[in-house]
SEMI-581356 format. One line per 5 residues: number of its first residue (from 1); their letters; for each residue x, y, z of N, C-alpha, C. Coordinates in pm, 1 decimal. Each point is the difference from the previous one (the first is absolute). Example, Ala and Ser with C-alpha at 12.3 -4.5 7.8 and 13.67 -1.06 7.14 Angstrom:
<recs>
1) as) 1319.0:-569.0:780.0:-89.0:119.0:0.0:90.0:120.0:0.0 ~ -35.0:105.0:-72.0:82.0:119.0:6.0:-77.0:109.0:73.0
</recs>
This chain:
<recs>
1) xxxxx) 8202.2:-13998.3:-2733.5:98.5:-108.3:4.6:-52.1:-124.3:-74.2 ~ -133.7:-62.0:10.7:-15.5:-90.7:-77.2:-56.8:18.8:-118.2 ~ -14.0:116.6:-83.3:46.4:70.4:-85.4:81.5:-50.5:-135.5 ~ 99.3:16.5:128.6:129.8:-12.9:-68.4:77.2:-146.6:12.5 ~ -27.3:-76.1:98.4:-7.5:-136.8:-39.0:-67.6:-50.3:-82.9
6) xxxxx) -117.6:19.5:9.2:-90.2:6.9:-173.6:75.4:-1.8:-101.3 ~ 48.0:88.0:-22.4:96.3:65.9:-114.2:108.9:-108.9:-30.0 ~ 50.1:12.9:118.3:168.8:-122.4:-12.8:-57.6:-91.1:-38.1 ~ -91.4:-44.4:60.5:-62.8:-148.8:-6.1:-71.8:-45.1:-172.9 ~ -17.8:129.5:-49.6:-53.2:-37.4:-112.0:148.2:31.8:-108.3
11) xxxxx) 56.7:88.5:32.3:98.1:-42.0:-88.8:128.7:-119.6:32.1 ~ 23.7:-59.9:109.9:48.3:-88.1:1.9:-95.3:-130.7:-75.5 ~ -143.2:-18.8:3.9:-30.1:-106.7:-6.1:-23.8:29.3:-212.4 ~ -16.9:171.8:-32.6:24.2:-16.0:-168.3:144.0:-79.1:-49.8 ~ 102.4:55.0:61.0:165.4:-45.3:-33.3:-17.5:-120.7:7.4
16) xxxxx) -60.5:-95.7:139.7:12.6:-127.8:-50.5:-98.2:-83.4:-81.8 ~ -99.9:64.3:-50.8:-79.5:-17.4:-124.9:83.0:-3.7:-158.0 ~ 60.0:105.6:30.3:98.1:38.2:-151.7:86.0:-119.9:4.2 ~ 109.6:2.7:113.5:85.4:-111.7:16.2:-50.6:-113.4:-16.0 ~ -99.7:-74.7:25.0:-72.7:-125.2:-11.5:-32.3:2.2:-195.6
21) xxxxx) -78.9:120.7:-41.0:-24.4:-23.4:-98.7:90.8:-19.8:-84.6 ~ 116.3:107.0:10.7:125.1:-22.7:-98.3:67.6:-122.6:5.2 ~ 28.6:-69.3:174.5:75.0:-129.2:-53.1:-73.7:-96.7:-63.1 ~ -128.2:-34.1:4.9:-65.1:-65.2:-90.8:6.2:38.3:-134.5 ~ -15.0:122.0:-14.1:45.0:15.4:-221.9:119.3:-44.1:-13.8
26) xxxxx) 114.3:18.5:111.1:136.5:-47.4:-20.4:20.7:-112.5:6.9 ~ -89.7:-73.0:93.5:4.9:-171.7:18.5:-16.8:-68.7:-150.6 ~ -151.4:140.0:-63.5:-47.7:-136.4:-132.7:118.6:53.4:-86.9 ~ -1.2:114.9:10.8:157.1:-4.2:-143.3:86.8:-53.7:-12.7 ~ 66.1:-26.9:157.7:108.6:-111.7:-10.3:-76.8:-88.6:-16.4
31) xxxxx) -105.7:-103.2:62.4:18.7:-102.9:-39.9:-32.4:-26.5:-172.0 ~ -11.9:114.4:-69.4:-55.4:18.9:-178.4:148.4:-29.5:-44.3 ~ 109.5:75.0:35.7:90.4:48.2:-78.2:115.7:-90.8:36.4 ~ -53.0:-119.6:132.9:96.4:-144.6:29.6:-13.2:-96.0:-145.3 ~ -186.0:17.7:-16.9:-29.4:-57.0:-101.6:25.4:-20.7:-122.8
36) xxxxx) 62.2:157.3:-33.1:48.5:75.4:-163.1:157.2:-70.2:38.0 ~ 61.0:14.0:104.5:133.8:-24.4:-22.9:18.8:-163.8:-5.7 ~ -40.1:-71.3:103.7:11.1:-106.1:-35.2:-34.8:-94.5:-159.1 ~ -113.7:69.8:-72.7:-51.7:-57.6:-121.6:111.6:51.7:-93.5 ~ 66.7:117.6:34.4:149.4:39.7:-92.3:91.5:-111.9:13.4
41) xxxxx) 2.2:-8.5:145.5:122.6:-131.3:18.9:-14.6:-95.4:-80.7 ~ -144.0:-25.6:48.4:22.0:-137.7:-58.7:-25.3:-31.3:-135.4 ~ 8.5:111.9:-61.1:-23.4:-10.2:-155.6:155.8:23.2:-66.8 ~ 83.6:60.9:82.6:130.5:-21.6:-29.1:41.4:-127.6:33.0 ~ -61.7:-82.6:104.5:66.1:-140.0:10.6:-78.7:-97.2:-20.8
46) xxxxx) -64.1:-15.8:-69.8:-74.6:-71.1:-85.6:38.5:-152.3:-32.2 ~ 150.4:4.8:33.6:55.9:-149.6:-24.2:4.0:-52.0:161.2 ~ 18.2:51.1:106.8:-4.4:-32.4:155.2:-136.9:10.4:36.9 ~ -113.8:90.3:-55.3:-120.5:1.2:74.9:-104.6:-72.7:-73.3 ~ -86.4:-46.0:30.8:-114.1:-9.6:-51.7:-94.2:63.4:11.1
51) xxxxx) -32.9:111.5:-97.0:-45.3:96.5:20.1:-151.4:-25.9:-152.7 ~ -94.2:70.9:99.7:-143.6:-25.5:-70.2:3.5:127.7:-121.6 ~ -11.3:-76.1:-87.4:11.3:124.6:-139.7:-129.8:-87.5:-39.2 ~ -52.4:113.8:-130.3:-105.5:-12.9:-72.0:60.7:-70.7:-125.1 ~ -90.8:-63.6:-66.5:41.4:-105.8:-95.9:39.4:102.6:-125.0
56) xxxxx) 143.5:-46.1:-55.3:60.7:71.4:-132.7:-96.1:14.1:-104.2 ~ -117.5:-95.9:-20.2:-50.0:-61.9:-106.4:-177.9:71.0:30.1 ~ -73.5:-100.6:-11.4:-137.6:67.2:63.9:-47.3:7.1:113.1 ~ -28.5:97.8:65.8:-65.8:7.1:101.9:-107.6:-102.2:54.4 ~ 5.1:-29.4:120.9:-126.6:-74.1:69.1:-36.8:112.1:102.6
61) xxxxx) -123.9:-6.9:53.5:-27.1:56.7:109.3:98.8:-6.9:134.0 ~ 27.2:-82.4:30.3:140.6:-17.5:70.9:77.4:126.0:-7.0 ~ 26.7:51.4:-143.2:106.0:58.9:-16.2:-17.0:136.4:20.9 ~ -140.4:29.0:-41.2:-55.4:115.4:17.9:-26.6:53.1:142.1 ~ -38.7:-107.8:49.8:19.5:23.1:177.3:120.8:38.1:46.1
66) xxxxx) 96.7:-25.1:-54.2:129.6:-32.9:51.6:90.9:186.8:-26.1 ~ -80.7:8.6:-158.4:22.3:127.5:-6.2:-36.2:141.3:59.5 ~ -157.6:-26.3:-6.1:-85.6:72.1:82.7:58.7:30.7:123.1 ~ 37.5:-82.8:100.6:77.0:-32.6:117.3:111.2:119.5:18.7 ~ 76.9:-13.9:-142.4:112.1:39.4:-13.1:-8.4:154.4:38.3
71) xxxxx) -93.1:31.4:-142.3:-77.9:126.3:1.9:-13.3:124.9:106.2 ~ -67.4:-95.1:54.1:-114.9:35.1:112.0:94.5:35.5:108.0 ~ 88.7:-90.3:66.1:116.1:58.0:113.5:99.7:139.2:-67.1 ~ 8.6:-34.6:-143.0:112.1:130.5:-44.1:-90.2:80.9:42.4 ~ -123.4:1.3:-74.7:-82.9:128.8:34.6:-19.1:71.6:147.5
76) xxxxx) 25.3:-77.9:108.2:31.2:53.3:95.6:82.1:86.1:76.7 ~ 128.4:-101.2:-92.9:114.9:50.6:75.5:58.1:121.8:-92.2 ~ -37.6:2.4:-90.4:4.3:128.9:-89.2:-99.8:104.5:20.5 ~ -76.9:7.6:41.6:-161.7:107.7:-25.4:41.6:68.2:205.4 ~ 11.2:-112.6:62.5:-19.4:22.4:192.2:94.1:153.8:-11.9
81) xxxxx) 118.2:-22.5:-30.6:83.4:118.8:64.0:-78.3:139.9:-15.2 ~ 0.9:33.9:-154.2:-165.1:123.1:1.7:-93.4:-10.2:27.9 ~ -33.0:-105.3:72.1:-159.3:-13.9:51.4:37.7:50.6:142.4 ~ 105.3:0.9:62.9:12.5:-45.2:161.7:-44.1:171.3:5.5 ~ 18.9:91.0:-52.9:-41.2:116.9:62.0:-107.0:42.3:16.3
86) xxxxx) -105.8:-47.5:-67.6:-148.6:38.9:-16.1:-37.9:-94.6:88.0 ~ 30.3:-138.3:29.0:-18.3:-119.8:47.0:-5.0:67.4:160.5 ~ 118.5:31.0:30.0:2.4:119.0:137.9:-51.8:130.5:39.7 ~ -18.7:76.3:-130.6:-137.0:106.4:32.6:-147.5:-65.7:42.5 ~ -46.6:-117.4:-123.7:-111.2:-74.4:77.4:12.6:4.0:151.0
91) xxxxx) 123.7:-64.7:-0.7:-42.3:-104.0:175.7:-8.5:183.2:49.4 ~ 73.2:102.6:-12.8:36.8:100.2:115.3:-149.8:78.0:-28.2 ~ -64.1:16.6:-96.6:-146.8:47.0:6.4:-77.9:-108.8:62.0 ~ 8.9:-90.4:-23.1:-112.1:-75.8:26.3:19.1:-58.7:156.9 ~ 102.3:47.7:55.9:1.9:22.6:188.5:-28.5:58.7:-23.2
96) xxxxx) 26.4:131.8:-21.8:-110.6:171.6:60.2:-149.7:-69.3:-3.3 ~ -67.8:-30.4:-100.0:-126.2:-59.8:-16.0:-13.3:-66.4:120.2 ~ 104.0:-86.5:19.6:-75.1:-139.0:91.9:15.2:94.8:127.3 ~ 68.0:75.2:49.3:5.0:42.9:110.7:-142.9:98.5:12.7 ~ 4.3:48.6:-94.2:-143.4:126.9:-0.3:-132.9:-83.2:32.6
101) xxxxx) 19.3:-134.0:-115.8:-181.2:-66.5:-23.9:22.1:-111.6:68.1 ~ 106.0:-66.5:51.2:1.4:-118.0:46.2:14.6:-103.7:-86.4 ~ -0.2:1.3:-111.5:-8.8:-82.6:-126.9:127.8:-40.7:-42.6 ~ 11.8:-150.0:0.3:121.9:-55.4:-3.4:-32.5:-69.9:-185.9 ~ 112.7:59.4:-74.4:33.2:-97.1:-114.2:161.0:-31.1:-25.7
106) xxxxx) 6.7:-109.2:-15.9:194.4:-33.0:-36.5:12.3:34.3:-74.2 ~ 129.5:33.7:-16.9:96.0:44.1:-84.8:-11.2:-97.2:-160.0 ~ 3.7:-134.1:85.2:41.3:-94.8:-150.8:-129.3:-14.9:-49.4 ~ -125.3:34.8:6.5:-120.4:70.1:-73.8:70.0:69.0:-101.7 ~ 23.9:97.2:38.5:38.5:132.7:-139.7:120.9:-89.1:-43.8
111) xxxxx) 122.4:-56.9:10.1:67.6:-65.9:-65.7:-27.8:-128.8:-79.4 ~ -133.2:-83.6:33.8:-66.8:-97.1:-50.5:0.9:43.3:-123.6 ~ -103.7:108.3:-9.7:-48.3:68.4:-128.2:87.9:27.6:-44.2 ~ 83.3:86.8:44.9:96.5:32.8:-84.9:107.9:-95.0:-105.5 ~ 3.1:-83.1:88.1:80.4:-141.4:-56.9:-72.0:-57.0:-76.3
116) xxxxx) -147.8:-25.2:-36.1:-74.7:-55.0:-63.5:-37.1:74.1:-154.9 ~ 64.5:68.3:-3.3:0.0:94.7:-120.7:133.2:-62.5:-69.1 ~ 100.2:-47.6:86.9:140.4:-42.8:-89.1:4.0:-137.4:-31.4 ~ -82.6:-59.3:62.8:-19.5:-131.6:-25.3:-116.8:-18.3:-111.5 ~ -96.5:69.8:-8.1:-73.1:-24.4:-162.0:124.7:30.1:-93.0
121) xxxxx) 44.0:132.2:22.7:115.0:42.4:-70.6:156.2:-119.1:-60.7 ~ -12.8:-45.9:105.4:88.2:-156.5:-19.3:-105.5:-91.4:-66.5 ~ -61.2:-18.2:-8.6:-93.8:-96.0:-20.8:1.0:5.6:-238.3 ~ 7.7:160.6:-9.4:-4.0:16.0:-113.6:159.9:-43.9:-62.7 ~ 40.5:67.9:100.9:196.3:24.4:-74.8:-37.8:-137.0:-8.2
126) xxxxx) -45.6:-140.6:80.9:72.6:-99.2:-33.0:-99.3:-77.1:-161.4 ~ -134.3:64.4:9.2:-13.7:-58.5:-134.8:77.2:38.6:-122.2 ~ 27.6:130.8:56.0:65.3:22.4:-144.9:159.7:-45.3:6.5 ~ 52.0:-24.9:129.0:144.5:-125.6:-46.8:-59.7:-106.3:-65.7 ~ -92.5:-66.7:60.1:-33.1:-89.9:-71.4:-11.7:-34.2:-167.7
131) xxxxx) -85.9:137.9:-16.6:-27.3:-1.6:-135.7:140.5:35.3:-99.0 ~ 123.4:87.5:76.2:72.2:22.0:-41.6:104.0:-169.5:23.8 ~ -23.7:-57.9:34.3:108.9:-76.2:-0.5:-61.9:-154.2:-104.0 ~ -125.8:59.0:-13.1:-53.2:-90.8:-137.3:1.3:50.3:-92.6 ~ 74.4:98.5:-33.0:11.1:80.5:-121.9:189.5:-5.6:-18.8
136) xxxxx) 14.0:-63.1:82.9:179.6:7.9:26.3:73.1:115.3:-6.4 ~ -91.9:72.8:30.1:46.3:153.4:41.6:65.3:35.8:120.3 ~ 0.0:-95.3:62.0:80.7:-18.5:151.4:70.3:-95.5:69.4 ~ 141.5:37.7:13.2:71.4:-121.8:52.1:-56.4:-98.7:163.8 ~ 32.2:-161.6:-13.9:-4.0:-49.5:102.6:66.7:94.5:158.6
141) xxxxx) 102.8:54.1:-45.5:30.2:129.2:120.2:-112.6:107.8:4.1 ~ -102.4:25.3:-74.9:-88.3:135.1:21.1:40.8:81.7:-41.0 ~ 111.7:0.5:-111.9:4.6:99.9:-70.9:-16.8:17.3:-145.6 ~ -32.1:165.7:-87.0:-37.5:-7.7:-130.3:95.4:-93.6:-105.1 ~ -75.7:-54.4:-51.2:145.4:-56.0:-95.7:-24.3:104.4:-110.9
146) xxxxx) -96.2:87.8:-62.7:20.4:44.9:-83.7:33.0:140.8:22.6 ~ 101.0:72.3:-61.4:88.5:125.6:48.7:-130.1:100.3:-48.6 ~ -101.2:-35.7:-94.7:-109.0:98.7:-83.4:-109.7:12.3:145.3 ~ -20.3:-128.7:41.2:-113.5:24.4:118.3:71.4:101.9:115.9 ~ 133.5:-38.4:34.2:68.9:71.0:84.9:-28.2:106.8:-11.7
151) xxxxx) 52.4:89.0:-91.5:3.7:105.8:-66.0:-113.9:92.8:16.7 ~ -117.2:-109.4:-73.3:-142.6:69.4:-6.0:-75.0:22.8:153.0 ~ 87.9:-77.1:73.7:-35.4:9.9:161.8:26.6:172.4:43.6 ~ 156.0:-33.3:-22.2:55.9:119.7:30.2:-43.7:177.6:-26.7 ~ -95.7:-51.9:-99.2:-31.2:105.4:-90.2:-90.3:49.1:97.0
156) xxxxx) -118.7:-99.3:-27.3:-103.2:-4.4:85.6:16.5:54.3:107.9 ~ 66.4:-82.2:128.4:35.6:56.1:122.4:24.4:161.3:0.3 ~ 52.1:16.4:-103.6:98.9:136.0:-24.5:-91.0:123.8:-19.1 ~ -119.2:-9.2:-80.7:-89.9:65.0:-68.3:-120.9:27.9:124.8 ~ -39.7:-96.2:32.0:-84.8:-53.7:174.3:27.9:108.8:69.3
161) xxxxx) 117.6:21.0:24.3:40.9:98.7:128.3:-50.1:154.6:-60.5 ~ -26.1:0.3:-86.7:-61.0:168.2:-39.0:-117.7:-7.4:-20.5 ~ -70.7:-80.1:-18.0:-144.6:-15.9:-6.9:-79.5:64.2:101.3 ~ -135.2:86.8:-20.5:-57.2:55.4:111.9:-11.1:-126.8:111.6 ~ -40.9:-123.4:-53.1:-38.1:-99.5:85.8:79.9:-43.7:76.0
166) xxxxx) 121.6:8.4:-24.1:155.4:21.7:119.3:-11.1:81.7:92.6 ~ -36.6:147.4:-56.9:-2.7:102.2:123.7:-65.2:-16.6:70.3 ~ -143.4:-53.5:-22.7:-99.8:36.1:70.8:-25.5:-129.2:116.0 ~ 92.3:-95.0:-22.8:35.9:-122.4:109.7:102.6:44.3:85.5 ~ 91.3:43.1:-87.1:116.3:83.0:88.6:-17.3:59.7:94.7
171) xxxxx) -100.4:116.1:-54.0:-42.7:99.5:136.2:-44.1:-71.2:99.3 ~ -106.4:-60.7:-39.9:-70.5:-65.2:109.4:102.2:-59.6:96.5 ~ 54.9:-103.7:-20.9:94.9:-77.6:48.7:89.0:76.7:101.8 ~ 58.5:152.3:-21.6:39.5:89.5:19.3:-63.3:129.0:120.0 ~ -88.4:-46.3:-7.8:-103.7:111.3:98.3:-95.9:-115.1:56.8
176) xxxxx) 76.0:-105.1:45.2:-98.4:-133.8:114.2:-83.5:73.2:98.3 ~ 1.0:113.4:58.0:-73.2:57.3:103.4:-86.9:95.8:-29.0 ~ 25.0:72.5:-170.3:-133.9:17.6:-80.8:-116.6:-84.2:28.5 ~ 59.2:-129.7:-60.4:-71.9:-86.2:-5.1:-120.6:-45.4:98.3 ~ 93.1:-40.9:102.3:-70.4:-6.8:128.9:-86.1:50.5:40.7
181) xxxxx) 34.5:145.8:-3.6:-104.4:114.9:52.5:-112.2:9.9:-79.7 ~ 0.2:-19.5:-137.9:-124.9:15.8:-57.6:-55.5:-90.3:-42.6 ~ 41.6:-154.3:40.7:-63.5:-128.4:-18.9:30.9:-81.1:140.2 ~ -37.2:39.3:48.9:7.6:-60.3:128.6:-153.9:-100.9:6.4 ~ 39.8:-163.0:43.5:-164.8:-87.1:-13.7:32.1:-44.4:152.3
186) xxxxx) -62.8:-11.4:79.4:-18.2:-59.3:134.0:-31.8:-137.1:9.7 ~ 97.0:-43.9:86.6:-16.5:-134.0:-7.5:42.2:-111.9:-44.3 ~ 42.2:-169.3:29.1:87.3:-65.9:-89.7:-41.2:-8.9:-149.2 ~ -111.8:-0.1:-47.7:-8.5:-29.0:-117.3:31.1:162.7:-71.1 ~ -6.0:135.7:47.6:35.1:125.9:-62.7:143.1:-29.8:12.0
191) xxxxx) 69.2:-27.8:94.7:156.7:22.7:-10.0:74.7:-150.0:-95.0 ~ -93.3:-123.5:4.0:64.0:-30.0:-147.4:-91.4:50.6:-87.6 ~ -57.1:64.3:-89.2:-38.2:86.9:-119.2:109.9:49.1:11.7 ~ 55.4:160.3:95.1:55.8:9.2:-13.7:166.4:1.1:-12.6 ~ 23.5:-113.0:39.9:152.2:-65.5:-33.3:-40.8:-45.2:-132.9
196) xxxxx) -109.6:-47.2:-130.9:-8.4:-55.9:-63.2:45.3:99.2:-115.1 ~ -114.5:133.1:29.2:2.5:67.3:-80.2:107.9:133.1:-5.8 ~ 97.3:-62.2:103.2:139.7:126.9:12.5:75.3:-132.8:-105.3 ~ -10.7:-116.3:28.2:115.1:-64.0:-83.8:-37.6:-69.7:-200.6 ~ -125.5:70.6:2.3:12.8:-14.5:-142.4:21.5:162.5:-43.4
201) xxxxx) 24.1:121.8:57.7:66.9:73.3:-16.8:128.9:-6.6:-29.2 ~ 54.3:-63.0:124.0:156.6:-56.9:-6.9:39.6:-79.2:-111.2 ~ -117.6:-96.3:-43.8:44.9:-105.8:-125.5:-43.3:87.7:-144.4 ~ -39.9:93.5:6.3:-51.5:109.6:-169.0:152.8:51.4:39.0 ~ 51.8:46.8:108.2:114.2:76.5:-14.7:122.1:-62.9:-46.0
206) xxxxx) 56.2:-173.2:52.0:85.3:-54.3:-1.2:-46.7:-114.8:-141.2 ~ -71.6:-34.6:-12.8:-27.4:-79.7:-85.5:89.8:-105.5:-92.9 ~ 44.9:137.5:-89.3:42.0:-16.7:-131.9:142.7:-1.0:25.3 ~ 50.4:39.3:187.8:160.5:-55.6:29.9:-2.3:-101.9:27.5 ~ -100.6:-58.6:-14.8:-13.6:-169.1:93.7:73.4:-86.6:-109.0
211) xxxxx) -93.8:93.5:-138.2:47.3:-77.3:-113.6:101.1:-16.6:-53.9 ~ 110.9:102.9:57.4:158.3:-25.3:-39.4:71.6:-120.7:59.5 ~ -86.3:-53.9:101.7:26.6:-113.2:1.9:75.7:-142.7:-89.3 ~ -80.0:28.1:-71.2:17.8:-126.2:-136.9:127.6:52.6:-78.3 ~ 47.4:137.6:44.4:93.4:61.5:-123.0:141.8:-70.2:48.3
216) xxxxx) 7.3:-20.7:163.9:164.5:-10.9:57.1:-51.4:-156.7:77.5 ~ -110.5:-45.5:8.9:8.3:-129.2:65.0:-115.2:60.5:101.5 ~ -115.5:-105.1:-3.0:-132.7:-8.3:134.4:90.2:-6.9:133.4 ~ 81.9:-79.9:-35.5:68.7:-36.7:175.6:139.5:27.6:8.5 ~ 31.6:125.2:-58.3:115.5:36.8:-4.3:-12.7:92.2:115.7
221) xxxxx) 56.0:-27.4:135.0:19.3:72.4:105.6:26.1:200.3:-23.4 ~ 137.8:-47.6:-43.5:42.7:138.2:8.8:-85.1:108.8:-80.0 ~ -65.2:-57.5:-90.6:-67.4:56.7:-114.0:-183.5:33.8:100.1 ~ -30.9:-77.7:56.1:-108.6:19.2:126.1:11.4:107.4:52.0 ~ 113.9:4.7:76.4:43.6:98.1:152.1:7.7:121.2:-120.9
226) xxxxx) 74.9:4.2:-88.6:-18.0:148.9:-71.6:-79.0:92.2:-42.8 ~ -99.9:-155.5:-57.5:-213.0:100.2:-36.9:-13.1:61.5:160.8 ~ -14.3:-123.3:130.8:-44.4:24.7:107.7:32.7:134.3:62.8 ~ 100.0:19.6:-26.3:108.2:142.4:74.5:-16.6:118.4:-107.2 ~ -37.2:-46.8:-129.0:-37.0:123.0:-63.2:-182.8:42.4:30.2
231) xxxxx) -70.6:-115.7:3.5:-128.7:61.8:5.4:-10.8:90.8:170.1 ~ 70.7:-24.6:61.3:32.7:13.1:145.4:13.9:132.7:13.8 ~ 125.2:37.8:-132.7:19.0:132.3:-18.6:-52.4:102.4:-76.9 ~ -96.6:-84.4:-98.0:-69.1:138.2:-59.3:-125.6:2.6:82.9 ~ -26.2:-33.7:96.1:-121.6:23.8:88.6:-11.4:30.4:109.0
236) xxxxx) 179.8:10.8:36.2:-3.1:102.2:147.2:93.2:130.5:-30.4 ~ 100.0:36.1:-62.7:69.5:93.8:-72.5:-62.7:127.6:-28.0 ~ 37.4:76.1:40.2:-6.5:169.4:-73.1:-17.4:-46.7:-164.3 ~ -102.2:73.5:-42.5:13.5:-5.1:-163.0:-7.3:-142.0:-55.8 ~ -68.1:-111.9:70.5:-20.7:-123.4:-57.8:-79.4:15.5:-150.3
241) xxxxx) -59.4:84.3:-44.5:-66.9:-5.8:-133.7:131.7:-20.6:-66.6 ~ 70.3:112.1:32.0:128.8:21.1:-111.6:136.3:-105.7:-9.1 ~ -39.4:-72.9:127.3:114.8:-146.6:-22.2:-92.7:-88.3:-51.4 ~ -109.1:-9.5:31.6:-117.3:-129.8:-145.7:31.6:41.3:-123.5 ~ -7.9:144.4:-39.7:37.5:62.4:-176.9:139.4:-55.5:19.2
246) xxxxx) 76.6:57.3:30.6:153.2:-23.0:-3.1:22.0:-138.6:-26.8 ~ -48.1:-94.8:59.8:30.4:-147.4:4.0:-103.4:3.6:-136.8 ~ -92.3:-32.3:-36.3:-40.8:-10.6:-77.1:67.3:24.4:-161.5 ~ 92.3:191.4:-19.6:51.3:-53.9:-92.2:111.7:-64.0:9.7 ~ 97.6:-57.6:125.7:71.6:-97.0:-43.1:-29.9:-115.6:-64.6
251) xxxxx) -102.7:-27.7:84.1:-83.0:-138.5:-66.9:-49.2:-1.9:-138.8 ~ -45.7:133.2:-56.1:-66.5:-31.5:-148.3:165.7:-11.7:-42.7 ~ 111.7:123.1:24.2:132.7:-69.6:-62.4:90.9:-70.3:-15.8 ~ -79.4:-101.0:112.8:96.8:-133.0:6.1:-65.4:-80.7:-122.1 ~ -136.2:-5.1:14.5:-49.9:-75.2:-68.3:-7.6:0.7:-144.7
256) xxxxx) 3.6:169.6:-61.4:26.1:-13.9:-179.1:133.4:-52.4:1.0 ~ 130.3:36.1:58.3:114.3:-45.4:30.4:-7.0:-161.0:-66.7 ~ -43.6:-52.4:104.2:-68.4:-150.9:-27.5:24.4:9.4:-103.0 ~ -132.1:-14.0:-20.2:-118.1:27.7:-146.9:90.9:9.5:-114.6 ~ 97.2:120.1:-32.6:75.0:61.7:-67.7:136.1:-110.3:-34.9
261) xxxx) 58.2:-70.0:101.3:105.3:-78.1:10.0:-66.1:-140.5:-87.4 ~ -136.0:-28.8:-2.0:-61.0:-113.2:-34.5:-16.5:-30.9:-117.1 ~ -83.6:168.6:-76.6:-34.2:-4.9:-87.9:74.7:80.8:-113.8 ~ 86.6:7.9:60.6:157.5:114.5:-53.6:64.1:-93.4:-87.9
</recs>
């Protein structure tokens, strides 16, 4: 009999482990994606808000902060939704552990790391707005002004997705409990390694969609939620290799399309 209260007792107290962990990924996404919508608003109302934009002209550090900022929350609220599943194998292995060894590590350990991989990752996208918007290669909205960079994005992005170096992030990304099992580090500083080193997997895989960014607008909402919900789907889906190829050659044929219309 106490056995089997044992039993109940440990799976009632995993469920409310999961439940705790998930509304917290759900807490930070909403509060990421309050962030993305409101900076839409208020960039549509621009004459009612006073809203903090980066300078049309040259950058100050100010501005770069301001971008970085920007960055750094998309990257959240875009990257969390495919993270939340591995994010929840952690926590559900790493009770079995704590119950076996006694050894307690949090959850937001392995998500630290993990998040800290998208934020260097932001850290770059924003030098290179920068550099792109001193080259006037990019509108005060964050988007390409030139249809050739667009294009050559598109290409890029397009070409990316067949690359061994696609697959081999893919998989990974794809088999999170591979992972686990044969890199398993004990302890807070092993479980951020590994949140660090599952999410520059995640960033070799997504990368070069980050960069379509600049093609439809940095802070173009709807254009966000679509990378977000596609990387979502080639990494939990039956046959995700073959929707990365698939998308990919749409993308190289949007982009000679471009290209073709430009230089036509």
């Amino acid at each position: 009999m106490s056995s089997i209260r044992r039993t109940g007792w440990l799976r009632d107290a995993a469920g409310a482990d999961r439940a705790a962990v998930l509304l917290g990924l759900c807490g930070i996404g909403a509060l990421s994606w309050a962030y993305l919508l409101y900076q839409d608003w208020a960039m549509r109302h621009m004459d009612i808000v006073d809203m903090a934009m980066p300078s049309a002209h040259g950058w100050a550090w100010p501005d770069f902060l301001l971008v970085f900022s920007m960055w750094a929350i998309m990257m959240v609220a875009m990257m969390l939704p495919s993270a939340t599943p591995v994010v929840l194998l952690f926590a559900a292995v790493n009770r079995k552990r704590r119950v076996q060894r006694g050894a307690f590590v949090a959850t937001s350990i392995f998500l630290a790391g993990y998040l800290s991989v998208w934020t260097l990752f932001s850290m770059l996208a924003t030098l290179a707005q920068w550099w792109l918007h001193d080259m006037a290669l990019v509108s005060p909205m964050m988007i390409a002004t030139s249809p050739l960079l667009a294009a050559a994005l598109l290409i890029a992005a397009g070409a990316y997705q067949w690359l061994p170096a696609k697959r081999a992030c893919l998989d990974h990304c794809r088999s999170p409990m591979d992972y686990l099992a044969a890199h398993w580090r004990a302890g807070s500083w092993g479980a951020w390694c590994m949140g660090f080193t599952h999410g520059l997997y995640c960033t070799g895989c997504c990368w070069m969609l980050m960069a379509l960014l600049f093609v439809l607008g940095v802070m173009n909402v709807a254009w966000i939620a679509a990378l977000s919900a596609f990387v979502l789907i080639e990494k939990t889906v039956p046959k995700g290799l073959w929707v990365a190829r698939g998308s990919g050659g749409l993308l190289m044929a949007w982009g000679v399309g471009m290209a073709w219309g430009v230089l036509a």
